[in-house]
N, C-alpha and C positions, 0 to 999 in steps of 0.2 A: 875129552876136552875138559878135564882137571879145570883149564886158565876161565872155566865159566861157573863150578862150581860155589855159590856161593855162602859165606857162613851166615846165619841167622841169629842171631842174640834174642833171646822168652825172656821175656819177666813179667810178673803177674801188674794186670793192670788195677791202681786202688779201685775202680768203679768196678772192677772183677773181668775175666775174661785176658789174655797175654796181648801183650803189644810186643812185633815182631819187628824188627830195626835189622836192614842191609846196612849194615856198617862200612863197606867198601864203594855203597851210594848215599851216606846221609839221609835214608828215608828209611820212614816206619808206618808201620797198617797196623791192625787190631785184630784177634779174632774170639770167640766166645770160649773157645779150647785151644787147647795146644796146637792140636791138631788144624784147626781151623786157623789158630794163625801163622801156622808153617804154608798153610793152602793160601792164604791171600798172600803172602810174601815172596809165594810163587809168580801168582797173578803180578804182582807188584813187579818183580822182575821182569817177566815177560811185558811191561808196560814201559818201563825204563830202557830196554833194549831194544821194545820199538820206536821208541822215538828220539835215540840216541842214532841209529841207524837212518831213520829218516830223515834229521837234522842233516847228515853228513858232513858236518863241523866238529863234531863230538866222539871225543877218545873214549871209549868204552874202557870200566875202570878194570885191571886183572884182580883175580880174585886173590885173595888173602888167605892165610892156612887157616881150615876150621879147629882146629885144635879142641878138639872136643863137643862141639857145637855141631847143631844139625845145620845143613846145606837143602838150597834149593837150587834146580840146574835147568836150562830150558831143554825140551826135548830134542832129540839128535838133529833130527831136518833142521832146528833153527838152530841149535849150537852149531850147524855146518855153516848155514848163513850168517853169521855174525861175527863165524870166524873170517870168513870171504870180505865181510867187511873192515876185520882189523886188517886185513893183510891188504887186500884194495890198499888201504890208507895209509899203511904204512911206505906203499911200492912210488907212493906220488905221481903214478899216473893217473890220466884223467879218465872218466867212465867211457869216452868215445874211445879212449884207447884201447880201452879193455874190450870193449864189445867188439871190436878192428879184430882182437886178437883171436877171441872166442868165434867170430863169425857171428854174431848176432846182432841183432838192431836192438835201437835204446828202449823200447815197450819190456820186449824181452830180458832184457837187462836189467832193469829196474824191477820185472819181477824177481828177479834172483835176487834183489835186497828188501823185497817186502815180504816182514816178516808175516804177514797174515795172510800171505799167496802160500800155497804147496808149490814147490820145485823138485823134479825129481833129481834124487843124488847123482845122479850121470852130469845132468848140468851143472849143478855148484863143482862138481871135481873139474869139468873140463874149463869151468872159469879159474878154481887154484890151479890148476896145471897152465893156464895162460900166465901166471902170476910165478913159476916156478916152483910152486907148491905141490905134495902130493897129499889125497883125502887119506886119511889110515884108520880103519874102524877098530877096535875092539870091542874083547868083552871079557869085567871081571863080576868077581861075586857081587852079589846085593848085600846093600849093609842094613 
């Protein structure tokens, strides 16, 4: 899921310690190291994608080429729900529709778009597959 990795921009901050800027969200967090600020811009992300998701008004932005830049990506379970989200949204049906299609009621349903529920990956597949979508996992090397 590449379309959620996202790029990070460091630059050292003058009171010391990196300020980390998502530049494909207009926001920035701080951390004491590099390291720690690639970690809240994680956080950061994962904060922005739930409450863009919760909103459900709200186009989640595609991610942008890192081009040399380090990236922060949310972990799989929730890159699967968020993608279920663009696609939901992109399909213009309504969530009753969708729960009609998958067989599930709207408790259930709305847990498959909250991002701080566990969902197991059977159900996000069987809601893209209500959606004509199929889940495709892989797996390449670590960078």
């Amino acid at each position: 899921m590449d379309g959620l990795s996202y790029p990070v921009d460091l630059t050292e901050a003058e009171e010391g310690g990196f300020i980390a800027t998502l530049p494909d969200w207009d926001q920035a967090t701080q951390g004491e190291d590099r390291a720690e600020g690639l970690a809240m811009a994680e956080d950061l992300l994962l904060t922005l994608l739930s409450a863009y998701v919760a909103t459900e008004g709200m186009d989640i932005p595609q991610a942008s080429e890192a081009v040399g830049r380090p990236v922060v990506t949310p972990p799989p379970g929730l890159a699967a729900k968020v993608e279920l989200y663009r696609i939901w949204r992109a399909s213009g049906i309504s969530k009753a529709e969708l729960g009609r299609r998958v067989g599930i009621g709207p408790q259930q349903l709305a847990r498959l778009f909250d991002l701080r529920h566990a969902s197991r990956i059977e159900e996000i597949e069987k809601a893209l597959r209500a959606l004509g979508k199929a889940l495709v996992i892989s797996v390449r090397n670590a960078a």
